[in-house]
C-alpha positions in Angstrom: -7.5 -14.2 24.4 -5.1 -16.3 26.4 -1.3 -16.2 25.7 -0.8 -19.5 23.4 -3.5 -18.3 21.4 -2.3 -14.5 20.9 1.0 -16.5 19.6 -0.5 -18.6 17.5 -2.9 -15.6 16.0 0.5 -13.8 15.2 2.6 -17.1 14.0 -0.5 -17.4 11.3 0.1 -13.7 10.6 3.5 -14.0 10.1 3.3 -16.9 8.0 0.3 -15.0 5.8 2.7 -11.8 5.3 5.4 -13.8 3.9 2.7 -15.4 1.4 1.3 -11.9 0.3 4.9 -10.6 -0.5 5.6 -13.8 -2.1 2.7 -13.3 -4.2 2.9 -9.6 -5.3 6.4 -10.1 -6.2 5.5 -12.8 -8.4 1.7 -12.2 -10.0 3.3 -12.8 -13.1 4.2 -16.5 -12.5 1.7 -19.4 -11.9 0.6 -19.0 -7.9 -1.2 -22.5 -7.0 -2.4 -23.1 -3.8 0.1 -26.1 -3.6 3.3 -23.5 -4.1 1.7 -20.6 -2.0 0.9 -23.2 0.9 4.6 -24.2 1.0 5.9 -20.9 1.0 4.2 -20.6 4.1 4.9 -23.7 5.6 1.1 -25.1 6.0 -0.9 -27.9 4.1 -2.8 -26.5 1.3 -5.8 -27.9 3.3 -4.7 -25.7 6.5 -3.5 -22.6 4.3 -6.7 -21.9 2.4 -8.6 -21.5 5.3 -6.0 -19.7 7.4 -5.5 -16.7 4.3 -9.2 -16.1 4.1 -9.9 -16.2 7.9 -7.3 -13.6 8.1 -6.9 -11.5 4.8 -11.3 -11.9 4.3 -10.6 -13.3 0.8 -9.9 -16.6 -0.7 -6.2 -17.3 -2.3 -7.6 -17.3 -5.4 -9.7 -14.5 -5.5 -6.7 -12.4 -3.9 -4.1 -12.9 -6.6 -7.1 -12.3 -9.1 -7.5 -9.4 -8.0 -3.6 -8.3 -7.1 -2.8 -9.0 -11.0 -5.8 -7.1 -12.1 -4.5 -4.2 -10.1 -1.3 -4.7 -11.5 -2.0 -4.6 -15.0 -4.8 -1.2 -13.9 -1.0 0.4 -12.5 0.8 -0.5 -15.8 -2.0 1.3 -17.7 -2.4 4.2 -15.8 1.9 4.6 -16.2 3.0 2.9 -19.3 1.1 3.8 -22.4 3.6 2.2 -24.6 2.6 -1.1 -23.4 0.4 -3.5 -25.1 -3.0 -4.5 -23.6 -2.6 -8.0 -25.2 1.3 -8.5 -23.7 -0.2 -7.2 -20.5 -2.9 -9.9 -20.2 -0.3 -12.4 -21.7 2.3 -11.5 -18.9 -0.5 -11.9 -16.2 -1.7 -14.9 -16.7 -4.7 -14.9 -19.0 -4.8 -16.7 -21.9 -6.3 -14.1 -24.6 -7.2 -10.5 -24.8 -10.9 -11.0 -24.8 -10.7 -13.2 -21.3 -8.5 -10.3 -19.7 -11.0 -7.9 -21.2 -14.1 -9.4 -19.0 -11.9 -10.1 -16.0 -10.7 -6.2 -15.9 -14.1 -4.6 -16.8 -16.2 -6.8 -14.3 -13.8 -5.5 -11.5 -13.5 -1.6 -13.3 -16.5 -1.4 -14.8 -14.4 -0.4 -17.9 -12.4 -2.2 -20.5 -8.6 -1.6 -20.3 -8.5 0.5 -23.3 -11.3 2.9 -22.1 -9.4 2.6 -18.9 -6.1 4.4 -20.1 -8.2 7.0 -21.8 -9.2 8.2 -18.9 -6.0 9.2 -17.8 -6.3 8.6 -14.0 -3.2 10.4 -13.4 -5.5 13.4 -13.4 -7.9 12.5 -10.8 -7.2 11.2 -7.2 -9.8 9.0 -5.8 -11.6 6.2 -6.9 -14.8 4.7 -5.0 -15.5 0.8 -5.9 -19.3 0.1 -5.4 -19.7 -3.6 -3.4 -21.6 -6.0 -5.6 -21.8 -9.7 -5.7 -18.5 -10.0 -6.7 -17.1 -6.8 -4.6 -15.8 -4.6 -7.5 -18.4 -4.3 -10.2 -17.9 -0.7 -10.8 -15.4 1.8 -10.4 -16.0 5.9 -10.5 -13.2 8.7 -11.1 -13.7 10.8 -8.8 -12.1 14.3 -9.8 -10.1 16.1 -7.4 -12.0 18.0 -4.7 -10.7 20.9 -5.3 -9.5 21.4 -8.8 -5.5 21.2 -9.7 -4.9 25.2 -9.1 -6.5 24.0 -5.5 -4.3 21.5 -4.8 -1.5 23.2 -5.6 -2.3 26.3 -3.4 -3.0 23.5 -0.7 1.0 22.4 -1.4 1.9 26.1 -1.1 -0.2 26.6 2.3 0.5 23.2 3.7 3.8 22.0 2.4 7.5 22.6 2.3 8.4 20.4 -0.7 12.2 19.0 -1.1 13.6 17.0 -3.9 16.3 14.5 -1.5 18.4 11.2 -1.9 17.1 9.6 0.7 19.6 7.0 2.4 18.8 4.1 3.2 15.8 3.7 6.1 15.8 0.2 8.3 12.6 -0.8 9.8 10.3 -3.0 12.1 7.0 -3.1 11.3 3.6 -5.3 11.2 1.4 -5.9 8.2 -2.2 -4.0 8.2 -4.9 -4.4 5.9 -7.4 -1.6 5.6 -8.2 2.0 6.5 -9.5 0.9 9.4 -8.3 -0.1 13.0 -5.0 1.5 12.1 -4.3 2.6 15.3 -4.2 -0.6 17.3 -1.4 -1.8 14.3 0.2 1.0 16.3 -0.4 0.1 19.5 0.9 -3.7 19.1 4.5 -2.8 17.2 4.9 0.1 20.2 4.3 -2.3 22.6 6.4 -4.9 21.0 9.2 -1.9 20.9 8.8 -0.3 24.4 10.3 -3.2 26.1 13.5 -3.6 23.8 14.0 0.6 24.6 13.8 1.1 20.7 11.3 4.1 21.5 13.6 5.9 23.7 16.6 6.3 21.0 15.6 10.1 19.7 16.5 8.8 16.1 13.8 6.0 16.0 10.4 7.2 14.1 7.3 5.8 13.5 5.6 5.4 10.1 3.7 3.3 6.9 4.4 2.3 3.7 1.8 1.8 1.4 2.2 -1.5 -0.3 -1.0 -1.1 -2.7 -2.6 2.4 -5.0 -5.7 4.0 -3.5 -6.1 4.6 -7.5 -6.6 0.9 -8.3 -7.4 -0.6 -4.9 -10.4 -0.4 -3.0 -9.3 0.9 0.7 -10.5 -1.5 2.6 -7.9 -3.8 1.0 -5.1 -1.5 0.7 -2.1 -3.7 2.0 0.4 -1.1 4.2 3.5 -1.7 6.9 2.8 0.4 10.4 6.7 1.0 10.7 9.3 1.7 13.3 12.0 3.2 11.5 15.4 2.6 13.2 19.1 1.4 13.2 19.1 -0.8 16.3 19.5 -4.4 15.9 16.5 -6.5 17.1 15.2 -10.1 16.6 12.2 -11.1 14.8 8.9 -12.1 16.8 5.6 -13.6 15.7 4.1 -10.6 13.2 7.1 -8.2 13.5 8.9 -8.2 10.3 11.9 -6.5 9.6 13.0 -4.6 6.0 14.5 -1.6 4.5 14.1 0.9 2.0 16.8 1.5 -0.5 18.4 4.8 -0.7 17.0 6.9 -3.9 15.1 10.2 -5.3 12.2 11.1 -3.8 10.1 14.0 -3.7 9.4 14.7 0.2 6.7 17.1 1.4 6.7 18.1 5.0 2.8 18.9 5.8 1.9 20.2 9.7 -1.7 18.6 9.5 -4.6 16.8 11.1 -5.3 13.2 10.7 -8.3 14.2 8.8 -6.1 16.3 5.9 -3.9 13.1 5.1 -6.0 12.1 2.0 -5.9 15.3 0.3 -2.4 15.8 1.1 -1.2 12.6 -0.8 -3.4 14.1 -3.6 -1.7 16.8 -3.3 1.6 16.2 -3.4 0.8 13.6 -6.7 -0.2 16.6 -8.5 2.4 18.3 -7.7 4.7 15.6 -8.8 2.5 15.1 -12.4 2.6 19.3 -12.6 6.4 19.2 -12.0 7.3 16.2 -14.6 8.5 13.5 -12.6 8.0 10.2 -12.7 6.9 7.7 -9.7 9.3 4.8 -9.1 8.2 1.2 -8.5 9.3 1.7 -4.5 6.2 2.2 -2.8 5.4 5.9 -1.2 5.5 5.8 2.3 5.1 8.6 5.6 7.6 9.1 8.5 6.4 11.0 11.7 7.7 13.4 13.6 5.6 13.7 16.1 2.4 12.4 18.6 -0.6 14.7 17.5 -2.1 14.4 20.2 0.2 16.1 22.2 0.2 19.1 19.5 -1.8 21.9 20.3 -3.8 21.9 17.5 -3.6 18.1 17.2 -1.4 18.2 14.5 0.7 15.7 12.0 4.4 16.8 11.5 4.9 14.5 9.1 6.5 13.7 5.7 5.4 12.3 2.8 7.4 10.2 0.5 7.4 9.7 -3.3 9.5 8.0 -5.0 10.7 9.3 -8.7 13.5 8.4 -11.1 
């Protein structure tokens, strides 16, 4: 790819980013193409086919799915809250059209849904269909909950902190997969500007979507430089922070491979322990390269959020 076109490629990435934020902080207001389009400065026209060339879904068919994700979330945490105000709040105009929209994406209706209390199990597989999520499984735990929490015990040393307040660069990825080359772009975006070399600068992600509710391959996440140095903004480099607050914090010394089961983990652990996610997403900090551990570890921590 030649050099105006890489800059273009991350000018339309950029551009996309600051739609998708736009959009999740917003799923319950009315997102037309018209509005989204200005937000990120294209012609409806130009914009449509932009988002889908690079997110692999059309506008419409992405907020669908965001707000049906959404109101999935509020069931699984808020059992006080009424299925009817939910689809209300979210843009459908009655119970019964909400009702078809969530069980041809779950495969259940929302009341069977809450039943089956998905804080108890931590994977969901989404079989691809015509309309990519006909169905959805629970899967149960791998292990079983005593399992996972003699994992925590083997695996983990598990704080309770305030964290303060974490500044940090990062780029937008979509998916499980290719993670390593979102990586390999914001590193090479940092080497030159010597924010690697500063001993207090650590790499990272923050999961902007649930593995409970979202199929993986759409799972929305930032690959993250965490650090205090000042730098400018460039193409698909974005810049945020993370407000200071409680969070449970597990230190795990792992492989790549052990991630999954770790955030299982540590979710049980929360649930057996009685607290209470936050809205803030969960995210991992890094401590080291694993492939210059000896075992090709992880030293990493995981973050959770709780009130």
């Amino acid at each position: 790819m030649r050099l105006k076109e890489y800059e273009i490629e991350k000018d339309y990435i950029s551009r996309v980013d600051k739609a998708l934020k736009f959009i999740d902080d917003n799923l319950d207001s009315e997102l037309s193409l018209q509005y989204i389009a200005e937000i990120a400065h294209y012609s409806p026209f130009h914009f449509h086919r932009i988002f889908k060339a690079i997110i692999g879904e059309t506008l419409n068919a992405y907020t669908s799915r965001r707000r049906i994700e959404k109101c999935a979330a509020v069931l699984m945490k808020y059992k006080e809250v009424s299925i009817t105000d939910l689809a209300l709040r979210y843009g459908f105009n009655s119970n019964s059209s909400f009702t078809r929209a969530f069980k041809s994406f779950y495969g259940v209706n929302p009341s069977e849904f809450r039943k089956l209390n998905p804080g108890k199990f931590s994977k969901i597989s989404q079989d691809n269909s015509k309309n990519g999520q006909e169905s959805l499984i629970f899967e149960k735990y791998i292990c079983n909950i005593h399992d996972h929490l003699n994992w925590i015990r083997m695996k983990a040393n598990i704080e309770i902190k305030e964290n303060p307040e974490l500044k940090f660069a990062s780029i937008t990825h979509v998916g499980v997969n290719r993670v390593e080359y979102s990586f390999d772009r914001l590193i090479k975006w940092a080497n030159p500007k010597g924010i690697i070399d500063n001993p207090e600068t650590k790499m990272g992600r923050i999961f902007h979507d649930s593995f409970k509710v979202t199929s993986p391959e759409k799972v929305r996440m930032s690959i993250c430089l965490f650090t205090n140095e000042v730098f400018d903004l460039e193409g698909e480099i974005n810049a945020g922070f993370i407000q200071t607050g409680k969070c449970i914090v597990g230190r795990f010394e792992i492989t790549p491979n052990d991630f999954e089961e770790s955030w299982s983990a540590l979710f049980v652990w929360m649930h057996e322990n009685g607290y209470k996610k936050r809205e803030q997403n969960p995210f991992e900090i890094y401590h080291n390269d694993f492939r210059d551990h000896p075992e090709n570890k992880c030293i990493v921590d995981f973050y959770i959020p709780v009130e």
